[in-house]
C-alpha positions in Angstrom: 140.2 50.0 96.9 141.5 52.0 99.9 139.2 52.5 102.9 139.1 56.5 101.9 137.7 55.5 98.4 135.4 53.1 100.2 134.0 55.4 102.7 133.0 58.2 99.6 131.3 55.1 98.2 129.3 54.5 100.9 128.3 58.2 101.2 127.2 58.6 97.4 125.2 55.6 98.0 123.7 57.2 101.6 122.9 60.6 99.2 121.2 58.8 96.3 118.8 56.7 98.4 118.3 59.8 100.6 116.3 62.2 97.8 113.7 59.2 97.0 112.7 58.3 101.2 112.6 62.2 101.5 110.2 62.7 98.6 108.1 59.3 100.3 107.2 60.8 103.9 107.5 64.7 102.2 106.0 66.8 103.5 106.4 66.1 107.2 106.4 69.7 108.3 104.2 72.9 107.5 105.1 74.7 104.1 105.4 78.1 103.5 104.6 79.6 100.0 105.7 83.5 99.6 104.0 85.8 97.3 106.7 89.0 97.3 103.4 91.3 97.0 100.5 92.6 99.2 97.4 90.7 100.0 94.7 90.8 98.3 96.0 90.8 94.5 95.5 88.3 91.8 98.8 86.8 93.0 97.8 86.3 96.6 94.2 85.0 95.6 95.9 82.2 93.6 98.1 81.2 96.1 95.5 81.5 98.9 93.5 78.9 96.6 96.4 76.9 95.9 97.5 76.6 99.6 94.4 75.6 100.8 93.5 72.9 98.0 97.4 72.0 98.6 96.8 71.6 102.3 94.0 69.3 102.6 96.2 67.2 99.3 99.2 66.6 101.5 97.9 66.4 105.3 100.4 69.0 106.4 99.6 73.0 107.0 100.6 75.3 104.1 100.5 79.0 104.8 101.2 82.0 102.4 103.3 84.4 103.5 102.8 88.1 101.8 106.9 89.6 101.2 106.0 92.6 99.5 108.2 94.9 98.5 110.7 96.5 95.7 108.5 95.4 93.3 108.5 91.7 94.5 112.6 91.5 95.0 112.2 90.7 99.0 110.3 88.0 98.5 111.9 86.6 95.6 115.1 87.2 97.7 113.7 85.3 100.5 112.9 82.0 98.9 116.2 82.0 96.5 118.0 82.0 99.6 116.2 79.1 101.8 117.1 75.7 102.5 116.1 73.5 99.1 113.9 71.6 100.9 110.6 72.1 99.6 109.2 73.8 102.7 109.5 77.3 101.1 108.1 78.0 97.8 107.3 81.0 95.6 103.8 81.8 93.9 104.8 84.9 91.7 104.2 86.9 88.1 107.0 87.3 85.2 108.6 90.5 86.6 110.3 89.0 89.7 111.7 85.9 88.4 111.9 87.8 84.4 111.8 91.1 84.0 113.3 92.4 86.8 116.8 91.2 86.0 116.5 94.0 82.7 114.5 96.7 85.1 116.9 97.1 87.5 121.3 97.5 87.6 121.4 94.4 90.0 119.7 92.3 91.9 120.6 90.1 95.1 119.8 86.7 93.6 119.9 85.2 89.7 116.6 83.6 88.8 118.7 81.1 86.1 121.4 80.0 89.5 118.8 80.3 92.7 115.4 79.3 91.9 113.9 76.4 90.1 110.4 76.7 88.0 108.2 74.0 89.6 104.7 74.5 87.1 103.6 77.9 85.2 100.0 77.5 87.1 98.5 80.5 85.0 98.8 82.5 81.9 96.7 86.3 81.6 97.0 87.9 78.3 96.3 91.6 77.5 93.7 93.5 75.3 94.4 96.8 73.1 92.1 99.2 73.9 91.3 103.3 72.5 89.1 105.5 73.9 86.1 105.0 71.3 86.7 109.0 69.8 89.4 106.8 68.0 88.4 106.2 64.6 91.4 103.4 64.6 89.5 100.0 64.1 92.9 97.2 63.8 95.9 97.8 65.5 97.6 98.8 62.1 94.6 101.8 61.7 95.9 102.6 65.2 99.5 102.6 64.3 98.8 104.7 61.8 96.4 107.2 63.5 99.1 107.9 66.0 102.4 107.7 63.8 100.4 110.8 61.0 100.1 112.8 64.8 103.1 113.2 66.2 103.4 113.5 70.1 99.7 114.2 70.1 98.9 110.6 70.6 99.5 109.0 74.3 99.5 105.3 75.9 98.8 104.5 79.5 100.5 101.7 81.4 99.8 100.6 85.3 103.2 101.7 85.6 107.2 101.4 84.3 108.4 98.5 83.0 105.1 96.9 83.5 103.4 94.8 80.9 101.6 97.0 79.7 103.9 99.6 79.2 106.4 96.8 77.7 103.7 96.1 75.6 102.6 99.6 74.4 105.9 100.9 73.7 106.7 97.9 71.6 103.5 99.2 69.6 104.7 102.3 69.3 108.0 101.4 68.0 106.6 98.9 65.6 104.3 101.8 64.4 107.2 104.1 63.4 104.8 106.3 65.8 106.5 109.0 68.4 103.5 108.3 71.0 104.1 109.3 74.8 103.8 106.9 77.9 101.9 107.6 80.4 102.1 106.0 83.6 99.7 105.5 86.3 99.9 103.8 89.7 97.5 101.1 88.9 95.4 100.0 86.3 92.2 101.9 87.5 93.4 105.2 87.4 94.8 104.1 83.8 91.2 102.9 82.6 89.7 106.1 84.1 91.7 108.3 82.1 91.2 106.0 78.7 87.3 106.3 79.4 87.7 110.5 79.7 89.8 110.8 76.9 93.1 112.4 78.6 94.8 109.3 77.2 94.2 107.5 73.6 95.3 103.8 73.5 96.5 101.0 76.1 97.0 97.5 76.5 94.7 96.2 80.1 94.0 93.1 81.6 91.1 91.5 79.9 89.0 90.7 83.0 89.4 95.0 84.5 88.2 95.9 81.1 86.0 93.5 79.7 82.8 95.5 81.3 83.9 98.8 79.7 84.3 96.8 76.4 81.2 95.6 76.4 79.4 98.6 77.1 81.1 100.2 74.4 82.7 102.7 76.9 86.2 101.3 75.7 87.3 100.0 72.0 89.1 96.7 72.0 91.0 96.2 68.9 93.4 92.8 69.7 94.2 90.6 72.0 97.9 89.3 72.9 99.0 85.4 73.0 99.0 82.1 71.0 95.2 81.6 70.9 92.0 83.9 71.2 90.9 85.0 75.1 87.9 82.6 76.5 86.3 85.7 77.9 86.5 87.6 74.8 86.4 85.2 72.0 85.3 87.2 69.2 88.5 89.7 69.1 91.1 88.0 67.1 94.6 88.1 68.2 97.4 90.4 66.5 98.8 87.1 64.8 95.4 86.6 63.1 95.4 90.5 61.9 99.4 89.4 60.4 101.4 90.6 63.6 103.0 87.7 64.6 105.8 89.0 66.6 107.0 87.5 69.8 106.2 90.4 71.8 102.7 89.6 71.1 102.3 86.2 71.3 104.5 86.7 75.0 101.8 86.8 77.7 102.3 87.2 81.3 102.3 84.7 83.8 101.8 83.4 87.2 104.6 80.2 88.5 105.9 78.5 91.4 109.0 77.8 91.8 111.8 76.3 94.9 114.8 77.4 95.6 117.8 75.6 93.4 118.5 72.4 94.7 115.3 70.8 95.8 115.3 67.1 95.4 113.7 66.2 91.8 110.9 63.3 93.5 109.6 66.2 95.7 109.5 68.8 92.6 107.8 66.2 91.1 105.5 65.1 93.7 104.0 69.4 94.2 103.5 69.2 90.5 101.5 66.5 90.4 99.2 67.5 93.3 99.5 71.6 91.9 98.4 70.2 88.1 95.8 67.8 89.9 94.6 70.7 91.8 94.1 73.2 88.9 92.1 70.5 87.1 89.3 71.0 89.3 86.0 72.4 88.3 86.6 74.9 91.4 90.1 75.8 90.7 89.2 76.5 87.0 86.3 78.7 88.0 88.0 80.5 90.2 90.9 81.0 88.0 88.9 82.2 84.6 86.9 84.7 87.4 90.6 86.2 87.7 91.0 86.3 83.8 93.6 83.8 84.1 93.9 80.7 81.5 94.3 78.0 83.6 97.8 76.1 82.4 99.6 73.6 85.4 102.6 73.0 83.2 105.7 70.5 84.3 109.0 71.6 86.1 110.5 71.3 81.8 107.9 72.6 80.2 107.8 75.4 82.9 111.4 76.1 82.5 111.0 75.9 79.1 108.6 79.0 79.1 110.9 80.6 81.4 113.6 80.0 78.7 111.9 81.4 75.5 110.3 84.7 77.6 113.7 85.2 78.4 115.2 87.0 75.6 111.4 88.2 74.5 111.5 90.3 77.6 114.9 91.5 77.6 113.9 92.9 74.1 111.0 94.5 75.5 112.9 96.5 78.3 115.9 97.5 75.9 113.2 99.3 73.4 110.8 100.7 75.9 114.0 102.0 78.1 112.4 101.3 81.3 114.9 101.7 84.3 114.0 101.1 88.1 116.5 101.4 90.6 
C-alpha cells in the first residue's frame, strides 16, 4: 500500500472516531434554535418551553432566535445554510419546511437536500365549523347545502395557502360545490365573521374555537386526523362519518430539524432529551393548553411524516390554486 493510500486511511479513520467524541462532550457551546416567525405565537411558545427545559438538560445556554419573515423562508433560510453542527436548530410548522415548496416559484434552499427532521414534537388538528343558521349537521349535509347554492355559500381561511384554506377548498372540491374563499389576516377576524354570519363554513384551530363551540355560538361538525381531538372528544372525525381521505387525516405540525449533515450521535442525543422533555407532566400541560397533541417522534419516524405529507400537500396546493410569490 503506497503512503498516499495510507495517509486517506488514516484520515477515514480520524473522521469516523471524530462524530462519536463530538456527540460525547456535545454540546460545549450555547445553541441557538430559530423560529422563522414573530414572538409570541404557538411556534415561539413551544420553543421558548423547549429551550428552557433543553437548557437546564444539557448544562449549556440555548436561546431562540425569532427570524420572521416571508412566511417563515428567512429563517428556514438561515438554519439550512449553517454549519451542521448542532448549534443551530429550527422549531417550525408544515408550511416552511412543506408547503412552501408548492406556494411559491422558488425558494432559496430544498427542505429534502438542506435540512434534516430531528423529532415532529407536536401535531394540531383542525375542526369544521358553520355558523349555527346552517341547517348542515355532517360535513356531507354541508357539502350538499353549499353545492344546491351556488356561489352563495363562502369559507374563511386565516389566509392563502394556509391550512385552513388548504383544507376548505379541498371540501369544496370534494363537494362538487362552487363555494368562495375568503381570506382573512388571522384566525380572529375569520371566527368573527363565522359568528356574524358574513361567512358560512371553515375549518379553525380546535383550541381558538372550542369556547364558541361550546357555547353554541359556532357549529362543529368534524374534526381532521387519525384519531378523535382530546379537547373535543365527542365530535367524530371525517373518517368515522366515511371520509377517509388523506387530506383529512393530514394534520398540521410543529418539528425541529438541523441543517443536513449533522453528525447522527448528536441527532440522536437532542432527540432523546427533546422526547424525554415532552414526556413531562409540565410539557404535556403546557402543550394540550396550546391545542397541540403532544407527539416527540424519532429523526425516521419524523422523516417518515415528512415523507407521506409530502405528496398530501402538494395535492392540496394544486387543487386549491394557492400562489404566493
Amino acid at each position: 500500500m503506497n503512503r498516499r493510500a495510507l495517509l486517506a486511511l488514516a484520515l477515514s479513520g480520524i473522521t469516523v472516531c471524530a462524530a462519536p467524541a463530538q456527540a460525547q462532550t456535545y454540546p460545549v457551546k450555547p445553541i441557538r434554535i430559530v423560529v422563522p416567525y414573530v414572538a409570541g405565537g404557538g411556534t415561539d411558545t413551544v420553543a421558548r418551553a423547549l429551550a428552557e427545559k433543553l437548557a437546564k438538560r444539557l448544562g449549556q445556554p440555548v436561546v431562540v432566535d425569532n427570524k420572521a419573515g416571508a412566511s417563515g423562508i428567512i429563517g428556514t433560510d438561515a438554519v439550512a445554510k449553517a454549519a451542521p453542527d448542532g448549534y443551530t436548530l429550527l422549531v417550525t410548522i408544515t408550511q416552511t419546511v412543506l408547503t412552501n415548496q408548492f406556494l411559491f416559484a422558488k425558494l432559496p434552499y430544498d427542505p429534502r437536500k438542506d435540512l434534516s427532521m430531528v423529532s415532529v414534537l407536536a401535531d394540531a388538528q383542525l375542526v369544521l365549523v358553520t355558523n349555527p343558521s346552517l341547517p348542515a349537521r355532517t360535513p356531507r349535509e354541508l357539502g350538499d347545502y353549499a353545492r344546491t347554492r351556488p356561489g352563495k355559500v363562502n369559507y374563511a381561511s386565516w389566509g392563502v395557502g394556509s391550512y385552513s384554506h388548504l383544507s376548505g377548498a379541498y371540501f369544496s372540491k370534494l363537494s362538487h360545490a362552487e363555494s368562495t374563499h375568503v381570506p382573512y389576516k388571522g384566525e380572529a377576524p375569520m371566527l368573527q365573521d363565522l359568528l356574524g354570519g358574513q361567512v358560512q363554513f371553515g375549518f379553525a384551530s380546535i383550541l381558538t374555537a372550542k369556547p364558541y363551540i361550546q357555547s353554541g355560538k359556532l357549529k362543529a361538525l368534524a374534526v381532521t386526523g387519525a384519531q378523535r381531538s382530546s379537547v373535543l372528544p365527542d365530535l367524530p372525525t371525517f373518517a368515522e362519518l366515511g371520509m377517509s381521505d388523506s387530506a383529512f387525516k393530514t394534520v398540521g405540525w410543529i418539528g425541529m430539524a438541523a441543517p443536513v449533515g449533522v453528525p447522527a450521535a448528536i441527532t440522536a442525543k437532542l432527540e432523546e432529551e427533546v422526547r424525554a422533555i415532552l414526556q413531562t407532566a409540565d410539557m404535556q400541560s403546557r402543550m394540550v393548553s396550546l391545542g397541540l397533541r403532544p407527539l416527540g417522534s424519532t429523526p425516521a419516524e419524523a422523516q417518515a411524516i415528512f415523507a407521506r405529507d409530502w405528496p398530501v400537500l402538494k395535492m392540496l396546493v394544486a387543487d386549491s390554486g394557492a400562489k404566493l410569490d
